[in-house]
C-alpha positions in Angstrom: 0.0 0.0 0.0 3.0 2.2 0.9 4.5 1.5 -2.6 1.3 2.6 -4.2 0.6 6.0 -2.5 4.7 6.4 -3.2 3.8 5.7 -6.8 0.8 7.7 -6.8 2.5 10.9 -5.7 5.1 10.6 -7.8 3.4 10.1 -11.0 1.3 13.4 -9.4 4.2 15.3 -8.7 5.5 14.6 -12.5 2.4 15.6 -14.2 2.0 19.3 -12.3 5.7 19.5 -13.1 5.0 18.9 -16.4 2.0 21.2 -16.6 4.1 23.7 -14.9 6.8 23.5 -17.5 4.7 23.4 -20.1 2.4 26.4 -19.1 5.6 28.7 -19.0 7.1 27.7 -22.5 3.2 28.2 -23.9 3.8 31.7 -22.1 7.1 32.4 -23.6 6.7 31.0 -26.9 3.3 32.7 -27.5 4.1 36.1 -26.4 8.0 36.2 -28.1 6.0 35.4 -31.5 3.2 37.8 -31.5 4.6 41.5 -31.8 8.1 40.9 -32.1 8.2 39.8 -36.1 6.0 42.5 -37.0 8.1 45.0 -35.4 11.2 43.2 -37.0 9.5 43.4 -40.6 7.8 47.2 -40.3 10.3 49.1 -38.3 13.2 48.7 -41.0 11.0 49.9 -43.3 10.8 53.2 -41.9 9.5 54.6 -38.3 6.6 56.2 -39.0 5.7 53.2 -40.6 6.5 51.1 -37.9 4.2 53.0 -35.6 1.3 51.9 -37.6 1.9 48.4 -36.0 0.6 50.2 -32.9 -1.9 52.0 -34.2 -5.5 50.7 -33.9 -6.2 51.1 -37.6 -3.8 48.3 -38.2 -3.0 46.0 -35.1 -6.6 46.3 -33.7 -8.4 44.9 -36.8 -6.1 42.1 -37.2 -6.6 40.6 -34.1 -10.5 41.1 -34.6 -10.6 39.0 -37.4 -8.4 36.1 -36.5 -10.6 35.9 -33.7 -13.4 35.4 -36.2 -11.0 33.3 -38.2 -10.9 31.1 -34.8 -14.6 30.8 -34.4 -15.1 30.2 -37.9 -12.6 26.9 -37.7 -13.8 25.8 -34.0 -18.0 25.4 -35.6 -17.8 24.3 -39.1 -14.2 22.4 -39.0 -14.4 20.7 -35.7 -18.0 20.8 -34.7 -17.8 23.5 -32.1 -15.0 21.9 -29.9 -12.6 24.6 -28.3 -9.7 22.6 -29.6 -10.7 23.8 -33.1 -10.1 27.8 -32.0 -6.3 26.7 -31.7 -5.8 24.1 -34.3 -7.3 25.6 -37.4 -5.7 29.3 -36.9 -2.7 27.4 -36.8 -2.8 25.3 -39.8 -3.2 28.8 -41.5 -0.2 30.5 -39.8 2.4 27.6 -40.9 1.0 27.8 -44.4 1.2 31.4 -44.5 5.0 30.9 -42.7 6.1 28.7 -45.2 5.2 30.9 -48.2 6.7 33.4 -47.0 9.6 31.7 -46.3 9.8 30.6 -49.7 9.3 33.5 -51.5 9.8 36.4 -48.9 12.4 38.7 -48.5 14.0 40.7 -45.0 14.9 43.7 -46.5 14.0 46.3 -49.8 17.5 46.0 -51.0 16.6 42.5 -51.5 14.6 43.4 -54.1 17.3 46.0 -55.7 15.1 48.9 -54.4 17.9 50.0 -51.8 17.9 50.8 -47.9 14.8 51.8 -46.8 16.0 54.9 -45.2 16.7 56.1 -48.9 13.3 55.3 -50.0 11.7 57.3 -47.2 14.2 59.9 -47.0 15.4 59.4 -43.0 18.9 59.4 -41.6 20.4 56.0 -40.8 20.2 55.5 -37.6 23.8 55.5 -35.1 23.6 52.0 -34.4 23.3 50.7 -38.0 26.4 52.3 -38.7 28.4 51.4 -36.1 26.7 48.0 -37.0 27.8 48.2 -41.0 31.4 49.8 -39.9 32.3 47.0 -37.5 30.5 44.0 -39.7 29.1 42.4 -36.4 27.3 39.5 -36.8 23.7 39.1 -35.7 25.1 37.2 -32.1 27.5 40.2 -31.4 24.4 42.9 -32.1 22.6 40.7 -29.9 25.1 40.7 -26.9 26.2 44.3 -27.6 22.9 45.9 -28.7 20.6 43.8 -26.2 21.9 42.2 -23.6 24.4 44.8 -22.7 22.0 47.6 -23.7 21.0 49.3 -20.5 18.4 51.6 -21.9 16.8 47.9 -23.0 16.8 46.7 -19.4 14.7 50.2 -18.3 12.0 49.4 -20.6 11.6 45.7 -19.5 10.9 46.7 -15.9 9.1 49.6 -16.9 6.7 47.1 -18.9 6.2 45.1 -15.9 5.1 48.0 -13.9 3.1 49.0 -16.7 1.2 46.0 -16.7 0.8 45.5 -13.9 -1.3 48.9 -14.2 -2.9 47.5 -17.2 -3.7 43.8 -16.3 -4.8 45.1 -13.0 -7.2 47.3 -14.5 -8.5 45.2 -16.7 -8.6 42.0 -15.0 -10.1 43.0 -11.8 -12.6 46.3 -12.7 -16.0 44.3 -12.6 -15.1 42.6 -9.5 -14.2 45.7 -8.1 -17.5 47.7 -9.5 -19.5 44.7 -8.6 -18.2 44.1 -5.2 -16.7 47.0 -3.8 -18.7 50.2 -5.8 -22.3 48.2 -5.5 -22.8 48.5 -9.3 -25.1 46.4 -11.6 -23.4 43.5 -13.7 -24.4 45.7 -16.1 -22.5 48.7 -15.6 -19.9 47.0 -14.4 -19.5 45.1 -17.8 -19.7 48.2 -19.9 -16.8 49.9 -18.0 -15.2 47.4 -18.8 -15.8 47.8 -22.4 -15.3 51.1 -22.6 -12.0 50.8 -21.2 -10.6 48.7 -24.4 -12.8 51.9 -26.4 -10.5 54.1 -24.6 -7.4 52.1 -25.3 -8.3 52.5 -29.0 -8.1 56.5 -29.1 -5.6 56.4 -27.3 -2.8 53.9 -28.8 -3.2 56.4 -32.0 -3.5 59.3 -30.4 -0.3 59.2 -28.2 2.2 58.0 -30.5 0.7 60.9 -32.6 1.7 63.2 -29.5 5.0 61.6 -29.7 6.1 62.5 -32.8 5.0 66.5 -32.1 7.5 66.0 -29.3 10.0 65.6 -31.5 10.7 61.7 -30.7 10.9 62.2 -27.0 8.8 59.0 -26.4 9.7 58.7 -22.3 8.7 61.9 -21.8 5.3 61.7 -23.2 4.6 58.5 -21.6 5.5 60.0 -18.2 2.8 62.5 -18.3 0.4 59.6 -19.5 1.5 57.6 -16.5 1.5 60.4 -13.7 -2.1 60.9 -15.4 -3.1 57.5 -14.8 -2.6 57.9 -10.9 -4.8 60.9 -10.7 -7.0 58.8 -12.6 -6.8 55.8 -10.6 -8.1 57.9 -7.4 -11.4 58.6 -9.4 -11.5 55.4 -10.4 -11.0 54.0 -7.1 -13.8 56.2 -5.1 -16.4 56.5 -8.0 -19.6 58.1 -6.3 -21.7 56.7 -8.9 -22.0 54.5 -12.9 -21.4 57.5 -14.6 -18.0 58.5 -12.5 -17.3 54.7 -13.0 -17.3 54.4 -16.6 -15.7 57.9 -17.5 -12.7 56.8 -15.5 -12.2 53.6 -17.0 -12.5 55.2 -20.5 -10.0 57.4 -19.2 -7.5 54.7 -18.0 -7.9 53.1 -21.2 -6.7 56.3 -23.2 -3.8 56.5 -21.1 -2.6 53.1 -20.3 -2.2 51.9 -23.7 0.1 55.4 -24.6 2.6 54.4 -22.3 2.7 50.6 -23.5 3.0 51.8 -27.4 5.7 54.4 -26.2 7.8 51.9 -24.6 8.4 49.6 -27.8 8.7 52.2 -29.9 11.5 53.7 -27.8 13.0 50.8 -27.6 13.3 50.8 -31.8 15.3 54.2 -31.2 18.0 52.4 -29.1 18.9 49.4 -31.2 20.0 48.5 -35.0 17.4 47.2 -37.2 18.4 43.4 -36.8 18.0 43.6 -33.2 14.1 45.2 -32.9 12.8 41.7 -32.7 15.1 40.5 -29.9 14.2 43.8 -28.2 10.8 43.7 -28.2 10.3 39.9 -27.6 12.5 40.1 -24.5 10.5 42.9 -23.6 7.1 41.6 -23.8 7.9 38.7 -22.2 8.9 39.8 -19.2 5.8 41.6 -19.1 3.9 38.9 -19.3 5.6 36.4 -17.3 6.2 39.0 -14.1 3.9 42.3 -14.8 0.8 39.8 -16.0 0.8 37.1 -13.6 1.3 39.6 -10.3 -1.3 41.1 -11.9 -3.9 38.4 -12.0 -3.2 36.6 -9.0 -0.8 39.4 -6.4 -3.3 42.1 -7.0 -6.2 39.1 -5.9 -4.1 38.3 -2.9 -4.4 41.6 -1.8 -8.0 41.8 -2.4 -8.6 39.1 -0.3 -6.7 40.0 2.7 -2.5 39.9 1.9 -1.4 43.3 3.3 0.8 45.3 1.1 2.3 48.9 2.7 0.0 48.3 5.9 -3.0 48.0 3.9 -5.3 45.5 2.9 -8.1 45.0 0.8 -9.0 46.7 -1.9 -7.2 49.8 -0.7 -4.1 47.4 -0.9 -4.8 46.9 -4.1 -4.8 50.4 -5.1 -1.7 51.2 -3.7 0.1 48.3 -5.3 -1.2 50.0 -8.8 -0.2 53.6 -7.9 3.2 51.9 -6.6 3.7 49.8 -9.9 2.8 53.4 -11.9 5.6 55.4 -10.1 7.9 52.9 -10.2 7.0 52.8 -13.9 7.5 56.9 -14.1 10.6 56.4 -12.3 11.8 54.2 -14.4 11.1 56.0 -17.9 12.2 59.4 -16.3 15.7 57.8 -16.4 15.4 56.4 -20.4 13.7 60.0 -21.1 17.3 61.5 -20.2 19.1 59.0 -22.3 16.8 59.9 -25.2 17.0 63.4 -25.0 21.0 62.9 -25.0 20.1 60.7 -28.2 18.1 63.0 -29.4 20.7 66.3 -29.1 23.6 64.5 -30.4 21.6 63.5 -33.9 20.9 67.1 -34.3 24.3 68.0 -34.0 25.5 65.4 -36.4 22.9 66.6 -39.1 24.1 70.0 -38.4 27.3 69.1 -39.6 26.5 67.3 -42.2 24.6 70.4 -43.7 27.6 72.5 -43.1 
């Protein structure tokens, strides 16, 4: 009998490990493939038209209609079994993969049209020339460009702060309506709602904003996010549905400026064959630390974990307002080094023009 329980746990403890294991390569895996290659194929192509990878006229739609694509594959190709949502969507990605494999290209010079900064009429970039000068392979960008590239290391922890604003937000704002603010289902549902409507101005609007700043993508997104804790005290002791639902529309707009700022500052600090290792490393650590403190710290608190001597969902709150300086703090340093970045390109063109 002693044998068999032994077994029992074993076998047990092996499948949870298992699960665990494979939970966090699903994580990894799913979140270093779904921003990173388009930022890798748009960005060299030109920064403004980078941007409109963040923009809702372009990312927004996409994932609309492969969620549609999903639906479509889960009724009529597997007769309405989940499974169906995943498998189907994926056929079409590997198909679509391979042909482009085949019979893509990385680059305009590729097809004899020349760099791209000479087809949109923008200054190469200082690291793509240090890049081209020193012939570094894609490992030494990688190392030097990367992993040794402090300004890259600001942004990874300012995108876990960031969402943990976010994820927070938006996981936990009809519990919180519901619960805590005595609101309908309801109401609380369309808050939610319209805080994805406000996310949708917003990612357009604030990279706009960026641009009439003259690049200075920190800064901006340090006014969003000292913004966002005004916001958050609304938010948190809405009188009534109508209080409720502006603020959320109002966290929306300003959470997602600061998450579009971050990758596309992150663009500004690295050659063009190192924006997808940038912004997978980047995004996953947001996920894997900002998401899942999100989703399951912030409900510790809720439910009774004391964080700065409070508990509750006045702990909560502070954990969000802590996460959002700690984000501010954060980019206030990488808004420095850009505006360095930013001075020493103007004198360069300056001299070039003399």
């Amino acid at each position: 009998m002693n044998t068999f329980f032994s077994r029992l746990i074993t076998v047990a403890a092996c499948f949870f490990i298992f699960s665990a294991a494979w939970f966090c390569l699903w994580s990894i895996s799913l979140h270093l493939v779904e921003r990173p290659e388009l930022a890798a194929l748009l960005f060299p192509f030109g920064l403004r038209l980078g941007l409109m990878l963040q923009c809702p006229r372009g990312y927004w739609p996409v994932l609309l209609g492969a969620a549609g694509v999903a639906l479509f594959g889960a009724n009529y190709l597997f007769d309405g079994h989940v499974i169906g949502m995943f498998i189907f969507p994926s056929i079409i990605a590997l198909i679509v993969g391979f042909i482009g494999l085949r019979f893509g290209s990385d680059s305009p010079e590729s097809y004899g049209l020349g760099k791209a900064e000479e087809l949109f009429g923008e200054e190469i970039s200082e690291e793509d020339k240090e890049t081209e000068e020193n012939e570094m392979t894609k490992w030494q960008i990688f190392v030097e460009y990367v992993l040794k590239n402090k300004v890259i290391w600001l942004l990874c922890f300012s995108n876990i702060f960031l969402y943990v604003v976010r994820i927070g937000i938006d996981q936990w704002s009809t519990v919180y309506a519901f619960q805590e603010l005595k609101l309908s289902k309801e109401v609380a549902i369309q808050g939610f709602t319209l805080f994805e409507v406000g996310a949708l101005v917003g990612t357009l609007l604030w990279g706009w904003l960026s641009d009439l700043a003259n690049g200075r993508r920190a800064l901006v997104a340090c006014v969003a996010l000292a913004l966002i804790i005004a916001t958050l005290g609304v938010y948190q002791h809405a009188s009534n549905q109508y209080v409720y639902l502006a603020s959320l529309f109002a966290l929306g707009f300003l959470v997602f400026g600061p998450q579009l700022l971050i990758g596309v500052a992150a663009v500004g600090f690295v050659p063009k064959k190192a924006i997808g290792a940038a912004d997978g490393i980047k995004g996953t650590f947001a996920y894997l630390i900002g998401d899942s403190f999100a989703k399951l710290g912030l409900g510790m608190i809720a439910d009774g974990t004391p964080v700065f001597g409070l508990t509750g969902w006045a702990g909560t709150f502070a954990a969000l307002d802590a996460a959002a300086i700690g984000c501010i703090c954060l980019m206030a340093m990488v808004a420095v080094m850009e505006e360095r970045k930013i001075r020493r390109e103007k004198k360069i063109q300056q001299v070039n023009i003399a």
